[in-house]
C-alpha positions in Angstrom: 45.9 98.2 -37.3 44.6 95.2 -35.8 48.3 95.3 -33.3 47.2 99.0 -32.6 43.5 97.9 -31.5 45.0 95.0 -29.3 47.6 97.3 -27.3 44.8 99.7 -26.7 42.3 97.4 -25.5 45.0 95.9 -23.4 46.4 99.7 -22.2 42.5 100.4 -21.3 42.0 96.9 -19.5 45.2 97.4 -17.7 44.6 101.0 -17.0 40.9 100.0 -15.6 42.8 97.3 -13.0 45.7 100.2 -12.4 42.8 101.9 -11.1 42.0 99.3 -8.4 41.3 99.2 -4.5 42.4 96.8 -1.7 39.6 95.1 -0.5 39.5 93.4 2.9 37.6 90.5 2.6 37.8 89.7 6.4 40.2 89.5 9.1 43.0 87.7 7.1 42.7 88.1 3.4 43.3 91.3 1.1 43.2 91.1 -2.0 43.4 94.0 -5.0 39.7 94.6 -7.2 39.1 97.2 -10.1 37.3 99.8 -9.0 34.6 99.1 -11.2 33.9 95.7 -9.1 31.0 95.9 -6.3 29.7 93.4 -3.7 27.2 90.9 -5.3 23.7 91.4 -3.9 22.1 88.5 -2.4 19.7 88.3 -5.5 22.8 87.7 -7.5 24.5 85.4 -4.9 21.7 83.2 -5.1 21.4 82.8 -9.0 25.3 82.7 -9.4 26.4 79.7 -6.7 24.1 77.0 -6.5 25.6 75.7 -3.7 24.1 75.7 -0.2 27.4 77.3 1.2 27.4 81.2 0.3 31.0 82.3 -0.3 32.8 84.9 1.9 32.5 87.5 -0.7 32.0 87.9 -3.7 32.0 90.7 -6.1 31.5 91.7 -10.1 31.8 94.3 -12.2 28.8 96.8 -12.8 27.2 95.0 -16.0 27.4 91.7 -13.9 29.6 89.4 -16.4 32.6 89.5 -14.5 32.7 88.1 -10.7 35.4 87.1 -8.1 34.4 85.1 -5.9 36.3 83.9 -2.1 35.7 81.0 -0.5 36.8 78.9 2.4 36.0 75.2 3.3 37.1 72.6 6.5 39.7 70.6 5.0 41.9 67.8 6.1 44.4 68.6 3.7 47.9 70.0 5.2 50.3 72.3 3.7 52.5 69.6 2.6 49.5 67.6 0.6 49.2 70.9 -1.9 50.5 69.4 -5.3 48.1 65.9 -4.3 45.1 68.4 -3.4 46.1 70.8 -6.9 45.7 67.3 -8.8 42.0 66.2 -7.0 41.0 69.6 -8.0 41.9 69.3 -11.6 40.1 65.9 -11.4 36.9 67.4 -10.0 37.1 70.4 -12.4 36.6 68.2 -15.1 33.4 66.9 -13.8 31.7 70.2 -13.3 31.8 71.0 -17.2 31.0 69.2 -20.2 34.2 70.2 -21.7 37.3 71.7 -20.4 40.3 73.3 -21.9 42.9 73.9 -19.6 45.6 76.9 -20.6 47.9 77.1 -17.8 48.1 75.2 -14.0 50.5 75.0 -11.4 51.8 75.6 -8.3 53.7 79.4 -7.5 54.3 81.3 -4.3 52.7 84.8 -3.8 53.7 86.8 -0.9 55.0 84.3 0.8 52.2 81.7 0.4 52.1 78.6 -1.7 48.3 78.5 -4.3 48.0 75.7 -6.7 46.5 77.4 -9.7 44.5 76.8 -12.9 43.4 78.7 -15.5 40.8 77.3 -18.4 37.9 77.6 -20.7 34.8 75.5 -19.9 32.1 74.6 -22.1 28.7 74.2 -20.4 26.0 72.9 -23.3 22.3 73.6 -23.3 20.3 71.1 -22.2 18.9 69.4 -25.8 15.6 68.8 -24.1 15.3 72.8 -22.4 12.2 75.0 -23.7 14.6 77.7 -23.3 17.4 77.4 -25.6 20.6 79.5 -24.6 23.1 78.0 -26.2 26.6 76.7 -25.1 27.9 78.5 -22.1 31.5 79.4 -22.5 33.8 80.9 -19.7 37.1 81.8 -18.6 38.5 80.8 -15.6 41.3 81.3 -13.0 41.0 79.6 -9.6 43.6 79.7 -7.0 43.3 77.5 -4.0 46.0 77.6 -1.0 45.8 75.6 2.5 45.4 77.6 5.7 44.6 76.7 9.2 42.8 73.4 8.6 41.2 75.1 5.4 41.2 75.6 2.0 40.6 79.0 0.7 39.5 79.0 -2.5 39.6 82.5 -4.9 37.4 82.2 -8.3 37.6 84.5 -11.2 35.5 84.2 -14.0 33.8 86.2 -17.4 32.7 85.1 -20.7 35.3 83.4 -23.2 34.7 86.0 -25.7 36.1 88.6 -23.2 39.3 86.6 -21.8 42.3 88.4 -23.4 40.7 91.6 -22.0 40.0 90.0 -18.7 43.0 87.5 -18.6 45.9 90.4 -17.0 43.7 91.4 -14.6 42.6 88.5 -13.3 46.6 87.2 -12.8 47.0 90.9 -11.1 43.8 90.3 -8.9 45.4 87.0 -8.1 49.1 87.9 -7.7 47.4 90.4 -5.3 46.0 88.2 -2.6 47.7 87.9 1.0 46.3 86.4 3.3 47.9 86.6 7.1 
């Protein structure tokens, strides 16, 4: 029974990303979403990336646990320094989380364009000294990076741990989608 449940979970996960739309994210990059995803609001943009840089876009689905996210950054890195930038960025991963359990990494070529690639569960713990208790914070991810034009463009999937298996094929399809000109 349980096999039964799994394949249908997996046939209506599958069927949800079947049902998906290219999405230009700007001049250069397309990239396949489920129709379900929609552009963040800048509300959202700001309480989901504390950084000072807002991405290019960045999207989720419509009860605002899943996101994709795009981003670019000035680099010095050139094409030919991929596998030493792919190990920097496993290094750096590891200091953004408390705990980090990595489930698959590499380099592969999609359409004709080299990403280094990682996919793992991090563990963010609540602050012992917080009023406002949430508990651990547990996530899948799956971050591609590739080198472009002096850049590094960066593409970010993420939802909660407790929903990876239904989340983990479409987020490979989402990523196995991108090209970028």
């Amino acid at each position: 029974m349980k096999t039964i449940f799994s394949i249908l979970i997996l046939f209506v996960t599958w069927s949800s990303y079947a049902q998906s739309a290219k999405v230009k994210i700007n001049d250069d990059i397309t990239v396949l979403l489920p129709n379900e995803f929609r552009p963040m609001s800048d509300e959202e943009l700001v309480t989901k990336f504390f950084s000072a840089r807002k991405p290019i876009a960045a999207y989720t689905n419509y009860d605002r646990t899943v996101d994709f996210s795009v981003n670019e950054t000035v680099t010095s890195w050139q094409n030919e320094d991929l596998p030493l930038m792919k190990s920097f960025y496993k290094s750096n991963i590891h200091n953004l989380y408390n705990e980090v359990q990595f489930l698959n990494e590499g380099i592969e070529e999609i359409n004709e364009r080299d990403f280094a690639f990682f996919e793992f569960i991090s563990v963010v713990k609540d602050d012992e000294s917080s009023f406002n208790k949430k508990g651990n914070i547990l996530k899948y991810t799956y971050i591609q990076y590739t080198l472009k034009d002096g850049k590094t463009v960066l593409f970010h999937f993420s939802c909660p741990e407790r929903d990876k298996e239904d989340w983990k094929p479409v987020a490979s399809g989402i990523m196995k989608s991108v090209k970028i000109k």
